[in-house]
C-alpha positions in Angstrom: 195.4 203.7 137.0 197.6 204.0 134.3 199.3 208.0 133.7 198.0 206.2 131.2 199.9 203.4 130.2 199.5 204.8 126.1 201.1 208.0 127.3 203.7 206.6 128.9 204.7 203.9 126.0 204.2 206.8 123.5 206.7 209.0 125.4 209.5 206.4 125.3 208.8 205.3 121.7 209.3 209.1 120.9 212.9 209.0 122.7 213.5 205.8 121.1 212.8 206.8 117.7 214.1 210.5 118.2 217.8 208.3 119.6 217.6 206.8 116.2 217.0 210.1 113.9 219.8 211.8 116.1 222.2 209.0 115.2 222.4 208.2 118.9 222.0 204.4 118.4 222.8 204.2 114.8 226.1 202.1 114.6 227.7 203.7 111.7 228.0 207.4 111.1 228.3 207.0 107.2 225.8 206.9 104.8 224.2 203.5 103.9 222.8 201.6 101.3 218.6 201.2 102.3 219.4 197.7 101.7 222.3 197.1 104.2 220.2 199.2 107.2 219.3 196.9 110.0 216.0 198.1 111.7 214.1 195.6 114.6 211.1 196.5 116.6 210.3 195.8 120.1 206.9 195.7 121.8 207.8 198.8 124.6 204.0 197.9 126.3 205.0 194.3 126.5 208.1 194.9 128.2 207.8 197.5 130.5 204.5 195.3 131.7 206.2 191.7 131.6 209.9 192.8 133.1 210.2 191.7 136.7 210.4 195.8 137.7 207.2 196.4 135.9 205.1 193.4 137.7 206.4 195.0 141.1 205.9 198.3 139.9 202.3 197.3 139.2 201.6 195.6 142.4 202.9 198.3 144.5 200.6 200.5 142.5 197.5 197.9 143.0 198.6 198.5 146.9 198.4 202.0 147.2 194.9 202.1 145.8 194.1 198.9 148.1 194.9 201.9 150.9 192.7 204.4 149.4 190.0 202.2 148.3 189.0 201.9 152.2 188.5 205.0 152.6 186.4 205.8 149.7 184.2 202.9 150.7 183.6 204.4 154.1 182.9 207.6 152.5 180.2 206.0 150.3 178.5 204.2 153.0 178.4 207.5 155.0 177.1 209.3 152.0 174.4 206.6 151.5 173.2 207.0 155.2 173.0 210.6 155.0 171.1 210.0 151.6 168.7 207.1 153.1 167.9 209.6 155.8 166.9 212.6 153.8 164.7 210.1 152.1 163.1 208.4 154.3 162.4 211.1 157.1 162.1 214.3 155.0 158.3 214.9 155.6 159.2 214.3 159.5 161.7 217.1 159.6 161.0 221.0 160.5 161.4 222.9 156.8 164.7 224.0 159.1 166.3 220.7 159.7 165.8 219.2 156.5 167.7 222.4 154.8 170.4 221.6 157.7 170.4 217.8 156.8 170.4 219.0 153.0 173.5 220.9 153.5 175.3 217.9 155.5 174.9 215.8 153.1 175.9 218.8 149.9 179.1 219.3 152.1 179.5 215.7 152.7 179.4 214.8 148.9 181.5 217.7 147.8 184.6 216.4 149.9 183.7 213.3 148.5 184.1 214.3 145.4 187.3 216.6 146.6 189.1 213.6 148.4 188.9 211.5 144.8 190.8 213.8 142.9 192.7 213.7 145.5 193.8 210.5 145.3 193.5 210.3 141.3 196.2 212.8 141.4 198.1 210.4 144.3 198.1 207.9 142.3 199.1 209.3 138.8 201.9 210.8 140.5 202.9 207.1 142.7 202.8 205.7 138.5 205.3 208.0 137.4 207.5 207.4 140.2 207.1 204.0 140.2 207.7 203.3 135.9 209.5 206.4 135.1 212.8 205.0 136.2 211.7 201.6 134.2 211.6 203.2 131.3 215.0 205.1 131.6 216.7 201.9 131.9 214.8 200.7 129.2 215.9 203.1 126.6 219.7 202.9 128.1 219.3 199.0 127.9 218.0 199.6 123.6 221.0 201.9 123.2 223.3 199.4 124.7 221.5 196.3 122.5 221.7 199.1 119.0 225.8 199.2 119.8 226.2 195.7 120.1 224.0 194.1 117.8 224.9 196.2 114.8 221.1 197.5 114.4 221.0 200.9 112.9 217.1 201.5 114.5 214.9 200.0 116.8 211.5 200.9 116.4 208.5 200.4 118.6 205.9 198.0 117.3 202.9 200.3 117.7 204.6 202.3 114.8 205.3 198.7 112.7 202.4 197.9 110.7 203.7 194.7 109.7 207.4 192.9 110.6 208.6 189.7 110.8 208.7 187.6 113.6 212.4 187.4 113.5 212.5 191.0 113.8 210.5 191.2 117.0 213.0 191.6 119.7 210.3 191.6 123.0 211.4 188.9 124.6 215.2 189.1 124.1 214.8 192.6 126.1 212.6 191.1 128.6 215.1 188.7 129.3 218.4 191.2 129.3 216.2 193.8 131.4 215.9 191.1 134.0 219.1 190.2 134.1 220.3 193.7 134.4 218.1 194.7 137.2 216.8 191.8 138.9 214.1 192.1 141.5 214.1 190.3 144.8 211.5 187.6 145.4 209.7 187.5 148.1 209.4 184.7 150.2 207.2 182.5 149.2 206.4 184.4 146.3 205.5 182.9 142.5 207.6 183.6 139.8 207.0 186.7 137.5 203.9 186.1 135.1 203.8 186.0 131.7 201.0 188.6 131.6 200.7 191.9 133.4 198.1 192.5 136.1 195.3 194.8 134.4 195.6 198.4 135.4 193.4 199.2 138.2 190.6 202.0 137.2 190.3 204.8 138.8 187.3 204.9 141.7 183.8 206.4 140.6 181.5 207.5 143.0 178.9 204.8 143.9 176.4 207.5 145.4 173.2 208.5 143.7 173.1 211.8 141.9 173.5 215.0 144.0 169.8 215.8 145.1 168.2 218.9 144.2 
């Protein structure tokens, strides 16, 4: 569930581009001509996604809602047999203990309802713990890329309309970012993908409407 990943690549392209206004990665303090500015753009979804710390990150994530996915699915079954029985014994049942079965299952679906916001808010919170540290390193390793290259800005590429290829410098950060902060394989374990795993979506309720 990514705090959503959009959020979270908006957030850094702000610091990014807020480093840049500041002077904070500009190379030269004097004034330039327009022509002798040297501005790149990097792909901050792509990288924080593709960099061996981000496929971790993700998987670690995908585990954590593994744990909590059990949970919800006994819930749901439980739910579903209180709602099967309503159903299929309500005219056998005293006008007293259907209203008692009624409120079993009410009580039953509100902490349903209670324990997935719950673990919405368990898992937002596991994201931000997980990528927030990603993406100060990421804007460290930019700053540190700005000073040496000689670039005056890097922008993010969901504010570049258009740029040239050459100017695309994704996969040059991948690579340094991984080099800076390598991750340990596990045994046995596939190199780092190409692509990032989707972003698991939050759980729905799989019950049928609350009755009336």
């Amino acid at each position: 569930m990514r705090l959503p990943r959009l959020l979270r690549a908006h957030a850094l392209a702000a610091a990014v581009l807020g480093l840049a206004t500041s002077g904070a990665i500009v190379t030269s303090a004097a004034p330039t001509a327009a022509a002798d500015v040297s501005i790149v753009y990097v792909d901050i979804d792509d990288v924080i996604d593709k960099v061996d710390e981000g496929l971790a990150a993700r998987e670690k994530l995908k585990e954590e809602q593994a744990l909590r996915q059990k949970t919800i699915s006994a819930r749901e079954s439980e739910l579903k047999r209180l709602q099967d029985e309503l159903e299929r014994q309500a005219k056998a049942f005293s006008k007293d203990a259907l209203e008692r079965k009624a409120a079993q299952y009410e009580k039953a679906l509100v902490e349903y309802q209670q324990m997935l916001q719950k673990f919405n808010v368990e898992l937002r919170d596991k994201e931000r713990e997980l990528f927030d540290p990603i993406e100060k390193r990421l804007k460290e390793l930019l700053r540190k890329v700005a000073n040496r290259d000689g670039y005056d800005m890097i922008l993010s590429k969901r504010s570049v309309p258009y740029g040239r290829k050459d100017l695309d410098l994704t996969d040059k950060v991948i690579q340094e970012y991984n080099q800076a902060h390598p991750v340990a394989k596990k045994p046995g374990a596939a190199g780092s993908s190409s692509a990032a795993p989707k972003k698991p979506a939050a759980p729905a309720p799989s019950v049928a409407p609350k009755m009336q």
